[in-house]
Structure formats: C-alpha cells, structure tokens
C-alpha positions, 0 to 999 in steps of 0.5 A: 737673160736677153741675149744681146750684139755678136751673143745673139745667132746671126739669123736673130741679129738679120731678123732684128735689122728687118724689123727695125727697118720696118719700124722705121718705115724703110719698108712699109705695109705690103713692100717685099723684103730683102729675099734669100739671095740679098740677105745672103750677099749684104750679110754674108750668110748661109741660105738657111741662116737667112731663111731662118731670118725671114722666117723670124719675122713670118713666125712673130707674125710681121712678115708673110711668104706669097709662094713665088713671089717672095716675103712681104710686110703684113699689111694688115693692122691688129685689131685692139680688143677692148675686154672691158668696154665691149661687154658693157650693157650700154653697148648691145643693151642699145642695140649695137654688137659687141664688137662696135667697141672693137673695130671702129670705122673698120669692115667687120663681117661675118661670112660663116655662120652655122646654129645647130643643136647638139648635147652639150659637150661634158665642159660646156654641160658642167658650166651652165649646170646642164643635165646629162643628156640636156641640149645646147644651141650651137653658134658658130661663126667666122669673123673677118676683118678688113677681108682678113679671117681673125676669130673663130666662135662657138657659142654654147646656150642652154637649148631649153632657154633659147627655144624659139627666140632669135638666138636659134636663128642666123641673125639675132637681131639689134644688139645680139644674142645678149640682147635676146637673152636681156628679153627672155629674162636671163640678161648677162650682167656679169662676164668670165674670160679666160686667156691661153695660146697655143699653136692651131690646128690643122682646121683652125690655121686653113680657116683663119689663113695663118702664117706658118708658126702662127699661134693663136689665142684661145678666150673661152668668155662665161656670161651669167644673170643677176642670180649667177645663173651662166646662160653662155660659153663662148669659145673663140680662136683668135689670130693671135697677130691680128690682135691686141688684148686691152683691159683697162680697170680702176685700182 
C-alpha cells in the first residue's frame, strides 16, 4: 500500500513538492533547487531531513549534486529505446545502425572502443554452443549521448566466424555488425533480450558518470541465424535514467 499526506516522512513529502515543482516548470533543466538551509527554513526540518529529501530526487535520477555548487534539475532527456523497431533488418540491412531508431536527430558517438580476442567466458561459451577452450571477438564500447555516457557494450562473437571480416575491426561498416554477419552468411533473424537492474559497480558508475544511487540496467541481447544457430551475446550496461525501455507487438 502507498503511503499518502502526514503518513508519509517529512523528507518523502519535500522530495514530492520538488518534483512537482519541476513537473510544473517552476524549475527547469539545469535550474538549481532549494538547498539544505532553504528546505530547512520553508519546511522547518532537520538538515538531514532535508538532505534526505534532496537525495530522493538525486537517487531516482531527477536531480543531480555539482560539489560546491549545490543540486540542479538533470538536464538531460532519457533516451526511448525502441526494442522492437531497432532490431528490424530494414534498418541495418539498409545500411544504418541500429540505434537510428533510437536517437532521432540527437548526437550519438561512440568514444571507447576496444575488439580483442579472448576464450569465451563459461556463459557466453554455452549460448553460441562454443567449445571448451574455443575463442570469441571481444566488442566493447562506450556510448554517449548529447555528451552524456549512457551504455556500456560487450559483444561476444564466435572468433572462428568472424575471422577476417570488418567484425574484427573498430569500424564495422554500414549497417554494423549485423550487416557482416548478413555477408558471411549467418544473418540474425531472430533477437533474445533479457531485462534486470541492479546497482553498478564501482568500474561501471565512474564510466557512465552515475548519480549516487544510480542503478543501472542490465540487457544481455542473443542474436540467432535462420537455423537458430546464435552468432552474438551482447552485454550492455545502461543508465537506467538516461532511458525508457519501449516495446510495442500485436496482441
């Protein structure tokens, strides 16, 4: 049950008034809100009452601390991942990246970006029904949107297959990695998600610049070929308030 008016603690019922005033445009992307000592003197509250408040709107990703300068509204509008709609072969079967379904006219780049070789790891190894011992390219990569760090990406393909192709390289080409794959004669045709949260760690909150209380979103994404052969694992780490998850499928 919900608690609700003087059943809620004082902090909960300040943190709900700031988010109503930001929903209400009284403070906008970037403004600075009320600090300690303001929240202190209109609602006559403890300091850590109403740094609890504060920290509300910080942990649910609203807010977010400048150190010395005080608490500002995140300026910075979540990112609509279409889960459908960006895996659709029209997209990078014409030559365009998956996330052009994603980000509209918005900034998109990729600043880290690393391909390696490695054994694949036991979980990765039993999904593309690899060998013991059997290899896989690495793809790992940092996205940033509108200057904001919002996903962190391992991909995980069978070395053997991707030998000598674009895959191996740092840019895949038009259409991405699938697009390769499509060449080499493994095009994906079916995708697997996975969902789940929890707090990052320590690596995980320094490379996506999280908020304290920030958790984030964990999507592992499992391509398969025509034959249900898997060709790709795809881990990814997303800032859970940098995004909204969308699926839309007939009934």
């Amino acid at each position: 049950m919900v608690a609700s008016g003087e059943s809620q603690p004082k902090y909960r019922r300040i943190a709900d008034a700031l988010k109503a005033d930001i929903d209400s445009g009284t403070y906008r992307a970037g403004d600075r809100l009320p600090g300690e000592n303001d929240l202190m003197e209109t609602h006559g509250v403890a300091r850590m009452t109403a740094r609890q408040a504060l920290g509300v709107l910080q942990q649910e990703g609203i807010a977010e601390a400048r150190k010395g300068a005080g608490v500002f509204v995140r300026d910075f509008r979540p990112l609509r991942r279409r889960g459908i709609q960006r895996l659709a072969a029209e997209h990078w079967g014409s030559g365009r990246s998956i996330w052009s379904a994603d980000i509209e006219s918005r900034a998109l780049t990729v600043d880290q970006v690393s391909v390696g070789e490695s054994v694949a790891p036991d979980a990765v190894a039993a999904v593309l029904e690899l060998a013991e011992g059997e290899r896989v390219c690495v793809r790992r990569r940092r996205f940033v949107l509108d200057g904001k760090p919002v996903l962190l990406s391992a991909s995980y393909l069978p070395a053997a297959l991707v030998a000598g192709s674009r895959i191996t390289e740092q840019d895949t080409g038009p259409g991405g990695s699938y697009a390769r794959l499509a060449e080499l004669g493994a095009r994906p045709v079916h995708f697997r998600e996975e969902v789940r949260s929890r707090m990052p760690l320590a690596e995980e909150s320094d490379r996506l610049q999280l908020p304290a209380g920030t958790p984030v979103l964990l999507i592992c994404r499992t391509a398969y070929t025509e034959d249900g052969r898997a060709v790709e694992v795809n881990e990814m780490v997303l800032d859970s308030a940098s995004y909204v998850l969308e699926y839309d499928f007939d009934s």
